[in-house]
RONU-205504 format. One line per 8 residues: number of its first residue (from 1); for each residue x, y, z of C-alpha. Coordinates in pm, 1 decimal, m for minus. Layout:
N
NUM) X,Y,Z; ...
This chain:
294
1) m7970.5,m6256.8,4558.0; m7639.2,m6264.7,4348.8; m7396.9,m6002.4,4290.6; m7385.5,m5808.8,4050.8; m7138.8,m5876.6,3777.0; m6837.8,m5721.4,3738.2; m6789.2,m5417.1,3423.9; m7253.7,m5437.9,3420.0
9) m7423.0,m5073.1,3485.6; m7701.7,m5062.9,3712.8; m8038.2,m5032.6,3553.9; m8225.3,m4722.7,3557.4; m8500.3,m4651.5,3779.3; m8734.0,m4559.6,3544.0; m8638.6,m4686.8,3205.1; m8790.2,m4476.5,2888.3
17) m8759.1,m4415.5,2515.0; m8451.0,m4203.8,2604.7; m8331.5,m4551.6,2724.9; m8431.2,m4755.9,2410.1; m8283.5,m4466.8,2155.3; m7942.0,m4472.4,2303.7; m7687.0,m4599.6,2105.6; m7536.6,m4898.6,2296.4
25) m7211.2,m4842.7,2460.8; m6861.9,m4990.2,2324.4; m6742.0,m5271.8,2582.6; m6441.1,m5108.4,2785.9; m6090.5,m5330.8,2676.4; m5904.0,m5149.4,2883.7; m5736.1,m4969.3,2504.7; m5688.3,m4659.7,2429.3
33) m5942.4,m4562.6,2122.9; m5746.2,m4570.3,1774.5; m5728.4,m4184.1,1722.7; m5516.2,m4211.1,2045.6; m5309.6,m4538.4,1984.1; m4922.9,m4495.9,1972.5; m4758.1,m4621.2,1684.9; m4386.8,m4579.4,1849.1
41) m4305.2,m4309.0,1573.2; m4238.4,m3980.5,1572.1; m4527.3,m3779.6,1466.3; m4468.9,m3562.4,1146.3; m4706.1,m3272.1,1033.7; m4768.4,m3320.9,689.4; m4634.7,m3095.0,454.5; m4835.5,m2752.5,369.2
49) m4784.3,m2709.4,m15.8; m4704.9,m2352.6,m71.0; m4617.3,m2364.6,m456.5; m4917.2,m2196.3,m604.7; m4789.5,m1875.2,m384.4; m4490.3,m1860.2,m543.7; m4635.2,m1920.7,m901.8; m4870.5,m1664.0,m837.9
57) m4533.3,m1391.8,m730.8; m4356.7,m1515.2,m980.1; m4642.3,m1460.6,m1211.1; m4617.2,m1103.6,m1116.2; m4300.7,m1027.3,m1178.9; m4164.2,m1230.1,m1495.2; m4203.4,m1122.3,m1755.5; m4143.0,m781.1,m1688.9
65) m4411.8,m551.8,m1818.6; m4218.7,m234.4,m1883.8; m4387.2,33.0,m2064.7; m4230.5,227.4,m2350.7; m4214.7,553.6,m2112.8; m4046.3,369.6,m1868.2; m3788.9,263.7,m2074.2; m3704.2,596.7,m2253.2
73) m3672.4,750.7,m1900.4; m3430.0,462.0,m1806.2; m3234.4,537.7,m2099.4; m3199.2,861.2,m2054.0; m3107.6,876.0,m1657.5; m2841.5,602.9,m1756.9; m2666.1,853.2,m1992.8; m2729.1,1138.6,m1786.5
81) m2543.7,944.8,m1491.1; m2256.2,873.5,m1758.2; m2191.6,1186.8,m1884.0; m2187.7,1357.0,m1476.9; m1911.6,1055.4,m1403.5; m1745.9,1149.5,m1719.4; m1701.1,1531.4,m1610.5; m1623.2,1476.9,m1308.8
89) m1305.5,1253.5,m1359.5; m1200.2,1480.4,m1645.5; m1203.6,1760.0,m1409.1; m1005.1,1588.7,m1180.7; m702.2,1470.3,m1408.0; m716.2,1839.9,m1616.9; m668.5,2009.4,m1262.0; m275.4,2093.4,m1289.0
97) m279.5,2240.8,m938.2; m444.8,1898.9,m744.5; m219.9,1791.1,m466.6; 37.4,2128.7,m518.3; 224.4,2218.2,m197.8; 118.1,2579.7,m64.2; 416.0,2686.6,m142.1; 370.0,2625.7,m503.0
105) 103.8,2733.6,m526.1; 178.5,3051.3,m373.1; 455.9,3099.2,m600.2; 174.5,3036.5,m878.0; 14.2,3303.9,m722.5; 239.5,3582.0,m713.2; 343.6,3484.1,m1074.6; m3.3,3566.1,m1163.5
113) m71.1,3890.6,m1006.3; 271.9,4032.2,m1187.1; 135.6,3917.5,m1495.5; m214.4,4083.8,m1446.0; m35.4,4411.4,m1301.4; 162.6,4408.5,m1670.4; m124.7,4335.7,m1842.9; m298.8,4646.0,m1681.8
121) m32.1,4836.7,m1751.3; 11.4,4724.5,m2122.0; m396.6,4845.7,m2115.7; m385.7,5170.7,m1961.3; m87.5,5216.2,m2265.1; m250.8,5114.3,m2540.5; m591.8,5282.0,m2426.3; m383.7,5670.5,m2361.9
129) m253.0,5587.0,m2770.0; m616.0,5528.8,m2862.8; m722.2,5793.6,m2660.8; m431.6,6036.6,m2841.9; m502.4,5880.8,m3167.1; m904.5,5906.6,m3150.9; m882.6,6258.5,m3007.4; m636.2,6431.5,m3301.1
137) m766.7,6557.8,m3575.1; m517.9,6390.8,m3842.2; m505.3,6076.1,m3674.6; m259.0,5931.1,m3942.7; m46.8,6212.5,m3905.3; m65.7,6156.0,m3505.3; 50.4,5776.8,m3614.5; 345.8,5879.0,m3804.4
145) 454.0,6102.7,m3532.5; 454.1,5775.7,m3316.0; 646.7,5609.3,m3525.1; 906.5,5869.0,m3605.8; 960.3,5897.1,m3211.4; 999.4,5500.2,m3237.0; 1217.9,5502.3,m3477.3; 1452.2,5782.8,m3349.6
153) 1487.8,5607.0,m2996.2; 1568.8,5252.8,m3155.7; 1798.7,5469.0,m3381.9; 2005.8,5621.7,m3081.2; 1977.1,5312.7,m2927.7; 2108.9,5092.5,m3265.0; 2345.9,5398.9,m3279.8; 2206.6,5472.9,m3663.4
161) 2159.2,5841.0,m3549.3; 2366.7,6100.4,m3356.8; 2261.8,6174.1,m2995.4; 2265.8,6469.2,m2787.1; 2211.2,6574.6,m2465.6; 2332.1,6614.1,m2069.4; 2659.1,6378.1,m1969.9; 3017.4,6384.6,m1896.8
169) 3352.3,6346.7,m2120.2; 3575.8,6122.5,m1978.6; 3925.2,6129.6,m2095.1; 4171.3,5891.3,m1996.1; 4571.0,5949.6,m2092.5; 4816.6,5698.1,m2120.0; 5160.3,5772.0,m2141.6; 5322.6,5463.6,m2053.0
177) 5055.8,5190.9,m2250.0; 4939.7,5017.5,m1950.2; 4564.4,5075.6,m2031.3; 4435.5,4740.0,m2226.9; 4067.7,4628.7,m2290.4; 4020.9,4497.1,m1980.4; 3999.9,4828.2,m1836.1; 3804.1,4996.8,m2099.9
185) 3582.3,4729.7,m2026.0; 3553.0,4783.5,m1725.6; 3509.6,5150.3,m1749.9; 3224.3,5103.1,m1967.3; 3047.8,4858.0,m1766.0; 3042.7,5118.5,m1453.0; 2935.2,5419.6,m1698.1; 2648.9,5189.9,m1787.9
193) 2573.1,5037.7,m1414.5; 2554.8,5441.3,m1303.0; 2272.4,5502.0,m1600.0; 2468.9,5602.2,m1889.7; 2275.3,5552.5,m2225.6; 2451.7,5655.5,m2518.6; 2864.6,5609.4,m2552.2; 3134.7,5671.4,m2804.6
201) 3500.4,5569.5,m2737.8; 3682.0,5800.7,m2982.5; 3527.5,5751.4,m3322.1; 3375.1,5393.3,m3218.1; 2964.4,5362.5,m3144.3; 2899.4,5159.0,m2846.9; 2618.4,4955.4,m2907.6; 2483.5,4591.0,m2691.4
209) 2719.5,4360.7,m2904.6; 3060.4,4613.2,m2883.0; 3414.1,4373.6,m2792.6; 3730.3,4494.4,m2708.0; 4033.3,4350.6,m2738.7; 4388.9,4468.5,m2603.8; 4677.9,4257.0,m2560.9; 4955.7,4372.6,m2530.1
217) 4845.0,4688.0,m2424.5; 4865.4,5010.8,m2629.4; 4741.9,4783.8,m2916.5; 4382.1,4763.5,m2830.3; 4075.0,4736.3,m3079.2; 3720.2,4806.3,m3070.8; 3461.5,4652.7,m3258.6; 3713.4,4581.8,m3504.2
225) 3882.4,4960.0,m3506.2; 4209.5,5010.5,m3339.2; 4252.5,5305.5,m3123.3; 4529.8,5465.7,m2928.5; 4532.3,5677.3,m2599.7; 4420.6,5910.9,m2527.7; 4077.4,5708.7,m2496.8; 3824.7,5996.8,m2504.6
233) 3441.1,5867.2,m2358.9; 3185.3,6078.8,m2433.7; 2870.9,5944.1,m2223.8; 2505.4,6091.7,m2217.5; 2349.2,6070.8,m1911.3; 2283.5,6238.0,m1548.5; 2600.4,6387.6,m1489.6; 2519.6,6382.5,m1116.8
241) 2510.3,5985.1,m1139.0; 2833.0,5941.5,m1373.4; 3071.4,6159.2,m1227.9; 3045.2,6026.2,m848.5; 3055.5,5661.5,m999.2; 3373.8,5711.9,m1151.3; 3533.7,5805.3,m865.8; 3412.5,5550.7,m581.2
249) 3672.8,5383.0,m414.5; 3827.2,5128.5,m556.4; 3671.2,5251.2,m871.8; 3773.8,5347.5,m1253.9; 3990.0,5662.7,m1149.3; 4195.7,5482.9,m876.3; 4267.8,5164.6,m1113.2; 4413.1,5415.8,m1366.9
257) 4606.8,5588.7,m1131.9; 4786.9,5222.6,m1002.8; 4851.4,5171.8,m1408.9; 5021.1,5492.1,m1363.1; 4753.7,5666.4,m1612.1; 4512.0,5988.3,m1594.6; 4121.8,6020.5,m1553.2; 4017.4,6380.4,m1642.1
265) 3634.0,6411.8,m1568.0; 3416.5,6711.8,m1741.7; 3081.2,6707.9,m1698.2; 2869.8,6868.6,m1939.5; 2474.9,6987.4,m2019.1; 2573.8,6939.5,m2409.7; 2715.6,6663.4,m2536.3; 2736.4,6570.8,m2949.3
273) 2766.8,6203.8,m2987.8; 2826.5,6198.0,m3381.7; 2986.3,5842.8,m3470.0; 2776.4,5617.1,m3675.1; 2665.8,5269.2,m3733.2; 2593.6,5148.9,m4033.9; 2226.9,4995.4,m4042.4; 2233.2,4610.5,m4108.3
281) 1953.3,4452.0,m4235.8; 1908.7,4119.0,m4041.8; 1937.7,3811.2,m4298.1; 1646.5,3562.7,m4125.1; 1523.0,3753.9,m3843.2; 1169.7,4002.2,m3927.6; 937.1,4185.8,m3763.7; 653.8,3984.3,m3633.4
289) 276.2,4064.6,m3672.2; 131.1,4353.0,m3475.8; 493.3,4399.2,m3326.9; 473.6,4751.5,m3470.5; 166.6,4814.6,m3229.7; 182.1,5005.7,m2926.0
């Protein structure tokens, strides 16, 4: 009996149809099958083509499909946006007090709250003249009434109209001529500094723009006029203010007794101030509008 060969398949037992229907086995080479054969290189995945994605996104997207609501509303938030940024900066470089130090801007403070305290003041004035005006029963009349009173105080004051009242006559005596402006000056300015508010050296008005001057002494002019000792002040005022401030120390009486001159003092409830100026009309300066009210 001989061996059997090498690579053969024993035979079945019981051969059948199952046998003859078989397809016939591929002879073993000892190869690996194609699918499985390596090439020696690398194995690359082929690549997946994704281009009708993007088409189709693209597709979606461009052109853009924008409806004519949409773009009103677009148009509209864009200027809305543009006028906000514009308001806002122009607040911010308009604001004069951005960045101020406190203390400036406490000073700005204070200024204000004088002003407004004025400007209540200058109210509760003007509303007691309406009040006076509404409530007479010639209101023109009660206006020219106002006025006269204005005009008679900016008379005494302008010295266009003799004064009269409570104050002190001072007269000063100077026998040796020592007295010169200076120290009628000087005299003045105290009567003034103590409250006096009307003054006539001899037959001279004092007024705001009155000059003196004296050198050498005993020659000494006033506003123009000369006048000689004895220099006689007549002053309206609080006598109990005047008096006392002429004789401080260091004051008006003890200068003119070192110039080896006299100081007599008489205080008086009466006293007729009677010189005159003349009134000047202003050549460029007038009245502004509504300076005549209140």
């Amino acid at each position: 009996m001989e061996p059997p060969h090498a690579g053969a398949h024993p035979a079945r037992d019981t051969p059948g149809p199952e046998t003859d229907s078989a397809a016939p086995e591929q002879p073993h080479t000892g190869e690996p099958p194609a699918a499985e054969r390596h090439t020696g290189e690398p194995h690359v995945a082929e690549p997946v083509d994704d281009q009708p994605g993007r088409r189709r996104l693209l597709d979606a997207f461009w052109p853009p499909r924008v409806s004519r609501a949409q773009l009103v509303g677009a148009v509209l938030l864009f200027a809305l946006g543009a006028g906000l940024a514009i308001q806002v900066r122009s607040n911010t470089e308009s604001d004069p007090l951005r960045g101020a130090r406190q203390e400036d801007l406490v000073r700005v403070l204070d200024e204000l709250n004088s002003r407004t305290r004025r400007l209540e003041d200058e109210k509760h004035r003007l509303e007691n003249s309406r009040t006076q005006l509404q409530s007479s029963n010639d209101r023109v009349q009660e206006a020219r009434q106002q006025n006269a009173a204005k005009a008679d105080a900016l008379g005494v004051l302008a010295g266009t109209v003799k004064a009269t009242g409570p104050g002190i006559t001072l007269t000063i005596t100077d026998p040796q001529r020592t007295v010169n402006g200076d120290v009628l000056l000087d005299t003045l300015q105290e009567l003034r500094a103590a409250g006096a508010e009307v003054i006539q050296i001899n037959d001279v008005r004092v007024v705001a723009g009155t000059w003196f001057n004296g050198t050498p002494p005993g020659d000494i002019m006033i506003d123009g006029t000369k006048v000689l000792p004895p220099y006689v002040f007549k002053v309206i005022g609080n006598p109990q203010d005047l008096q006392p401030a002429l004789n401080i120390p260091g004051g008006v009486v003890k200068t003119l007794e070192k110039k080896q001159a006299g100081a007599i003092v008489t205080p008086s409830q009466e006293v007729l101030i009677d010189a005159l100026r003349p009134a000047n009309k202003p050549g460029y300066a007038r009245s502004a509008p509504g300076a005549g009210n209140g």
